[in-house]
N, C-alpha and C positions, 0 to 999 in steps of 0.2 A: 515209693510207688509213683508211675508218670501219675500224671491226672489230665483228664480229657477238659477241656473248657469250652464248654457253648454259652455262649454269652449274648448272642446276636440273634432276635428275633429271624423269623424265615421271613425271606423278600417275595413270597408268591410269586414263584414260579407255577406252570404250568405242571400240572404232574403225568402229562399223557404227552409220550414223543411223537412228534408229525411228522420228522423230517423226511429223507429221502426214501424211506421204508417204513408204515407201521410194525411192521414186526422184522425188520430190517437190524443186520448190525451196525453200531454206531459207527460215524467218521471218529477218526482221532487226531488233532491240533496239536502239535509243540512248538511253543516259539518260546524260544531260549536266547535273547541278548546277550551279551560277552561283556562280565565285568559289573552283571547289574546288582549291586546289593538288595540284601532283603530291606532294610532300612528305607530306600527310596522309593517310597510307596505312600500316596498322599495319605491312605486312608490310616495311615497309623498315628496320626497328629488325629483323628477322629476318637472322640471318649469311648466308645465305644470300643472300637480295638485295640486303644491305649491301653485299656485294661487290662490286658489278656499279656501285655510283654512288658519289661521293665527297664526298656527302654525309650528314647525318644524318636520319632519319625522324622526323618528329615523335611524341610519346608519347600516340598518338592509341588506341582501340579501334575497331578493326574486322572482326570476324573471321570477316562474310559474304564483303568483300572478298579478305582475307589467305587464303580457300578459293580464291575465283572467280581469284585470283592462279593459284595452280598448277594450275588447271588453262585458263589461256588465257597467248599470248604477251602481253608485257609491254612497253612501248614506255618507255625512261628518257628521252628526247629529244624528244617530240611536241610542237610550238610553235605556238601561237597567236598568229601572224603582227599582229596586230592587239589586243592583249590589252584589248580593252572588248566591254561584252554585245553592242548591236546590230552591229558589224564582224565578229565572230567568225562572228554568228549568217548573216550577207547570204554570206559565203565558203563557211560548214557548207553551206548549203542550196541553192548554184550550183556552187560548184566555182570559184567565179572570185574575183579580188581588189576590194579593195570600189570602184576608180574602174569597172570592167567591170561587176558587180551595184548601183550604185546606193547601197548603205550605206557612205557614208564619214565618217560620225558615229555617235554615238551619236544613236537617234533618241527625237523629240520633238517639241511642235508648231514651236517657234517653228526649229527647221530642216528646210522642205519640201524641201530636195535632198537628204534624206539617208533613202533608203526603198527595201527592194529592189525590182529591178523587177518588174512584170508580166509583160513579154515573156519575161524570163529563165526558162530550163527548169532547173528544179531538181530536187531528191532524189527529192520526189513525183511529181513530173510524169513523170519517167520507168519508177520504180517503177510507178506507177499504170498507163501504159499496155504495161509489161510483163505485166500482169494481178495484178497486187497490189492485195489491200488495201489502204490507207494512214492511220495516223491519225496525231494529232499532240493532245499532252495538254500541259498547262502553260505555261510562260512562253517568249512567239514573241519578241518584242522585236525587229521586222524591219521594223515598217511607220511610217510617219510618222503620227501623231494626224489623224484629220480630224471634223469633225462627224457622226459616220454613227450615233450610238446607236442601236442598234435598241429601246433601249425609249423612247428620248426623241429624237426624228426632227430633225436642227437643230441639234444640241448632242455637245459632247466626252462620252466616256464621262465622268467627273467632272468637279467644277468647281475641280481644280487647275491652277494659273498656273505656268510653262507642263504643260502637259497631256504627260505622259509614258506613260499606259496606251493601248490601243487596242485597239478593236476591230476585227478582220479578217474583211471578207465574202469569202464563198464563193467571188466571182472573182478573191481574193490569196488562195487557201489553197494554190494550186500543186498538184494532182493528190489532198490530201489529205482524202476523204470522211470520215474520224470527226473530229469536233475538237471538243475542249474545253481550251479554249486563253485566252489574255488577250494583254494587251503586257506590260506589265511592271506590277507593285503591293507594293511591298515590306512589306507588313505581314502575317507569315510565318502566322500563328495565325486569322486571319480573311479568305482567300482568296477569287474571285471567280471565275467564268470563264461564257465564252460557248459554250454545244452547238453541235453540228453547225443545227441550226434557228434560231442565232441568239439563243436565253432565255438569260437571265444567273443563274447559278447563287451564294450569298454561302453561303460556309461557316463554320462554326464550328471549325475543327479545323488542326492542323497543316499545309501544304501540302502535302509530299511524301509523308505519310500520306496523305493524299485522292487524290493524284495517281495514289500506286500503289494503293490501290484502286480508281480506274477503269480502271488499264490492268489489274487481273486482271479485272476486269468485261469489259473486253474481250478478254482470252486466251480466258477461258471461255464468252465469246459469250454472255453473260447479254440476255435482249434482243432476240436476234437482230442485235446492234449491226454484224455486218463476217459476208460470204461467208465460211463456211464452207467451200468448197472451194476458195477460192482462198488461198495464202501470205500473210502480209501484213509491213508495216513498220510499225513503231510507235516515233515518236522522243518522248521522255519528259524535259521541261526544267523541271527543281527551281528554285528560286529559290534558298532557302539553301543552302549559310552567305552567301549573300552578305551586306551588311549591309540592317539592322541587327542589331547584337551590342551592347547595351548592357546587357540585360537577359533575366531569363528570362520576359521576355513576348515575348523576342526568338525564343527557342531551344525544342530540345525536351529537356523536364524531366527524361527518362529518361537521356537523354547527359549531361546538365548535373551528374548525382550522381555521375558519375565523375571531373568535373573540380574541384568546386565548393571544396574544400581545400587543393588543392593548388598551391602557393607560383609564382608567374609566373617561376621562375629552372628551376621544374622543366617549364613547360612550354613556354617559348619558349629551345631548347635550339638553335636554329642562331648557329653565331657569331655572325652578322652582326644579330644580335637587340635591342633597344633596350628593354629592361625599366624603364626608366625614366621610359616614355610616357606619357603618362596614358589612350592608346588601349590598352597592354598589356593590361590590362584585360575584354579582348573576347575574349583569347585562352579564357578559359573557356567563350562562350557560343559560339568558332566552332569550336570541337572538342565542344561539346556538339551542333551541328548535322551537325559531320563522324560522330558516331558514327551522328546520329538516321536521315540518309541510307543508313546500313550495314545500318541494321535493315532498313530500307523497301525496300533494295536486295534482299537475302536474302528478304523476303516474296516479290519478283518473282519470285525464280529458283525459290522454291517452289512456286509458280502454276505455272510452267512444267514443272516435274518432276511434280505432278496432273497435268496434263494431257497431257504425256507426249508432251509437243513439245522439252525439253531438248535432243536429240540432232541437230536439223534447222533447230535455231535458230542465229544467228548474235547473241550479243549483246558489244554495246560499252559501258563505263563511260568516259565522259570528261569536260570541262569545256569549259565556252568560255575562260578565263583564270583565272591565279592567286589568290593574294593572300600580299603583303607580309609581312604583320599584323609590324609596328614592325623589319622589315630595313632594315637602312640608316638607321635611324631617319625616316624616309616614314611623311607620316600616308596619302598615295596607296596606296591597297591593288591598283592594276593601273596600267596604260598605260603600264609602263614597261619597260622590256629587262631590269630586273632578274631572277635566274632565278625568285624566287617569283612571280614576275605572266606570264613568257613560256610557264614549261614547265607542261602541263598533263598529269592523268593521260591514260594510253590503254592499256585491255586488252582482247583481242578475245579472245572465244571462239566457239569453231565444232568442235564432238568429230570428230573424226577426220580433218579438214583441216589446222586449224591447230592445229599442235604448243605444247606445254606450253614456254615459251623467254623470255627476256631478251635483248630487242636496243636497240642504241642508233642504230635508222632518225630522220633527221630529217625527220620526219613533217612536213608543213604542214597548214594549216588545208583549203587547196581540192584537195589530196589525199583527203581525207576520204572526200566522196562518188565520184570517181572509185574509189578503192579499196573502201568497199563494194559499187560494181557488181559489182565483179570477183568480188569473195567468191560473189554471188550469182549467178556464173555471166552476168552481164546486161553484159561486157567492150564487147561491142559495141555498147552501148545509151550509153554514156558521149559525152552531146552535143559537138560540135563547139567549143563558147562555153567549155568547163572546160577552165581555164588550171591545175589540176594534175594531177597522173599518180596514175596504179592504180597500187597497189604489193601490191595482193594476191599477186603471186606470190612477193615475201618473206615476207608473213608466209603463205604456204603452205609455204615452205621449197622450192619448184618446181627442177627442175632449170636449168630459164631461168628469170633472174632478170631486170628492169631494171635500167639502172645508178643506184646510189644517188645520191641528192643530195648533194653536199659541204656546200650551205650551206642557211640559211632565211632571207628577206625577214623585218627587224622594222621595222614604221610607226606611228609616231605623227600625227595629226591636230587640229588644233585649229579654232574654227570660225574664218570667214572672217568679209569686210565685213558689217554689216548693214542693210540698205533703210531707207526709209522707216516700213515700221510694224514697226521692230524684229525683222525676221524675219533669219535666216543665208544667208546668199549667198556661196557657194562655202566653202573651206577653205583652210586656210595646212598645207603638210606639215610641220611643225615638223623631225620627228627622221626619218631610216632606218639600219636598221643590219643587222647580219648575224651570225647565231649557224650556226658550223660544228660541228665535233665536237669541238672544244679550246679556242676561243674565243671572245668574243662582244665586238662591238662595235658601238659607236653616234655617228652624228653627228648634231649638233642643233642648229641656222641659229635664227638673230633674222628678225622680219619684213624686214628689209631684205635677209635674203638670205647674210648674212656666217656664219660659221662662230663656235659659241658655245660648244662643249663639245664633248668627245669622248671617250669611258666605254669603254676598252680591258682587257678581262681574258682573264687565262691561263685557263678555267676546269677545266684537267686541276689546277692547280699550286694553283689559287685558287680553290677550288668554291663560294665565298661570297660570292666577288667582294670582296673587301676590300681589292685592291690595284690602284687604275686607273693602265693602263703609260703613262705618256708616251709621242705618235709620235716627237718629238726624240729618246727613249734608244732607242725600237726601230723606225726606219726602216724594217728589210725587212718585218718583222711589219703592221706599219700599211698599207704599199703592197700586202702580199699581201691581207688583208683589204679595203681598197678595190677590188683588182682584184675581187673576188667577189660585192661588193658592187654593181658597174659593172654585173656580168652579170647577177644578177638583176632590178638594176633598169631596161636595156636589155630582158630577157626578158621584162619584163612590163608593158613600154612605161609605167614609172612616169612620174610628171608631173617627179620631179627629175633623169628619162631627158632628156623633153620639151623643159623648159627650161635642161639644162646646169646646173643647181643643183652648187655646188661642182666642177665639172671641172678647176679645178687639184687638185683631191686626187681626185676619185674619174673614171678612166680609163675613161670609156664607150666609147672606139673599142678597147678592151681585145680581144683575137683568144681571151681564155680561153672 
């Protein structure tokens, strides 16, 4: 059975919303950074929610977070079913798994099947025609490259081979009228993006700095940029820390002077940690980016307290996937089941709904948006096509609960055949696996089909994963994890449902 852990006195909150409506519906906040594990979070080195995981906190600063901690619930389990940018992002923004929404790669040009779709009714789409505002700031990474520049009519937004940025017209923006948005551009200090009209913006400055100064631009409706009388949503996507981290033309300078002396044994402190990488190295410039994001996050919430919308807002800090950084010694900083690339953070806050709490709910990815309908009151606005469930009534603490999840669908993808002019044509599902509340496993087929690996850990006994169980020494263990593994990937009509992929070990006619 999961077990719910409240361990953390309430931080007195106010229990009566003032913001922009007393009887008004809430705002909703996402801001999801690229790459930020659940681990880097100061307040987990704190006794207090050390308890609650059995693991270590990295010795990061963050002490806008380590506030926004006590006073929203705390999610130690939330998994990024898919842990790459564009998968994460095609599931956040439908509710559905990426063969149903369309992204089942990471996107880019030279793979046209892999872009969410058009028809799919997403986060926006619903928000919006609940009567929301809707904007959408920073790094989308959802659409496949095509030649649409709108400053150069013909042509990729750059002349990178293959082309991984993009720009998204107004008929893929999915219900969301503000946008200043891109695909993806990893050069952190020199960012770019496209307005709501289309003009391409090139910055000089830090991205999540720029970022959140347009989204206070848009709290405070500088502009007249968004209806003032209506609610609005606003999801908010950092780039860093993703990489690059090689240097501090990578990073931001302010976080970087906390780290910049201190010895890589003191800072990459999880067992399972390989300091003798030559990637170790990075560890400085992505905990200089984990702090930079704490700052930028705390300017948000203080936009929000001026404006004196704090109390009617609903905001969430999360990530689309982990990072590694030299666990296991992997230079792969995600796409893997390991727990730095699966677990991502998840804190919500909402004053006087959702209580001040630590629970170990196994959140999925296409939960996400179902569950903030619910927050929002919009329960029954939750499409038909979203293949995960509202779980707002746990994190309201509701006297009706749903029943919780026992497990999580974990998938790896690689690309498939390629045509004629070297483009990707379908996918090979390499790996599926399944992280419960005490375990986490993974199987991983050769293209032929056969069974190649298998990555079984205790994670109550082994929180670092450093000891993979033979199924030979623990038959029952193995079979009960396959059984649960059967039913999600039956429940979600996977393709290794489809085609019987391993059914001598994994029981699809399973009755669990």
């Amino acid at each position: 059975m999961l077990k719910i852990r409240i361990a953390i006195p309430f931080a007195g909150l106010a229990l009566t919303a003032c913001g922009q409506s007393e009887a008004g519906r809430p705002n909703v906040i996402y801001v999801f950074p690229d790459q930020y594990r659940n681990s880097s979070l100061g307040f987990w080195s704190d006794p207090e929610f050390a308890a609650e995981v059995g693991w270590k906190g990295d010795p990061v600063a963050t002490p806008n977070l380590d506030r926004f901690a006590r006073e929203a619930t705390v999610l130690t389990e939330a998994v990024s079913n898919f842990p790459v940018s564009s998968p994460h992002r095609g599931m956040l923004l439908s509710g559905m798994y990426p063969e149903r929404n369309g992204v089942v790669l990471n996107c880019m040009s030279e793979r046209p099947e892999s872009s969410l779709r058009e028809d799919v009714e997403c986060i926006g789409d619903v928000f919006s025609a609940a009567g929301y505002d809707c904007a959408y700031i920073g790094k989308l990474h959802a659409d496949f490259p095509t030649k649409n520049n709108p400053q150069r009519p013909g042509t990729y937004v750059s002349d990178a081979v293959p082309e991984w940025d993009a720009y998204t017209p107004p008929e893929r923006r999915h219900g969301f009228n503000y946008w200043y948005s891109y695909g993806t551009y990893d050069v952190h200090k020199h960012p770019h993006y496209w307005d709501t009209d289309g003009n391409r913006h090139d910055v000089d400055e830090w991205s999540p700095r720029h970022e959140v100064s347009k989204a206070i631009e848009y709290i405070e409706n500088k502009g007249g940029v968004r209806d003032p009388e209506k609610p609005f949503l606003m999801m908010i996507g950092m780039n860093p820390p993703h990489s690059p981290y090689a240097s501090t033309d990578d990073c931001d300078l302010e976080g970087y002077e906390r780290y910049k002396d201190k010895s890589l044994t003191e800072l990459l402190v999880r067992d399972n940690a390989d300091t003798t990488m030559a990637k170790a190295a990075a560890v400085r410039y992505y905990f200089a980016n984990v702090s930079g994001i704490d700052r930028e996050f705390g300017r948000l919430l203080a936009a929000l307290d001026r404006a004196g919308l704090t109390e009617n807002t609903i905001v969430v800090f999360a990530s689309d996937h982990g990072e590694t950084m030299t666990s296991h010694s992997t230079d792969d900083p995600k796409n893997s089941i390991w727990r730095e690339s699966l677990n991502i953070p998840f804190l919500v806050r909402y004053p006087g709904r959702v209580p001040h709490r630590v629970d170990d709910l196994l959140l999925s990815t296409p939960d996400i948006m179902p569950t903030l309908l619910g927050l929002a009151g919009l329960g029954e606005r939750v499409p038909a096509s979203v293949e995960g469930r509202d779980y707002s009534a746990v994190l309201r603490q509701d006297a009706v609960q749903p029943e919780r999840p026992r497990a999580a669908l974990y998938m790896r993808n690689l690309d498939g055949g390629r045509d004629a002019d070297g483009l990707v044509r379908g996918f090979f599902a390499q790996a599926r696996g399944v992280k419960t509340a005490t375990h986490t496993m993974e199987l991983r087929i050769g293209r032929d089909g056969t069974l190649e690996r298998v990555l079984m850990f205790d994670d109550a006994a082994d929180p670092y994963q450093l000891h993979n169980l033979a199924p030979e020494e623990h038959p029952a263990l193995f079979a009960a994890l396959c059984r649960e593994l059967a039913v999600l990937l039956r429940d979600n009509d996977d393709v290794w449902f489809r085609e019987g992929v391993l059914s001598d070990v994994v029981p699809y006619d399973t009755n669990n």
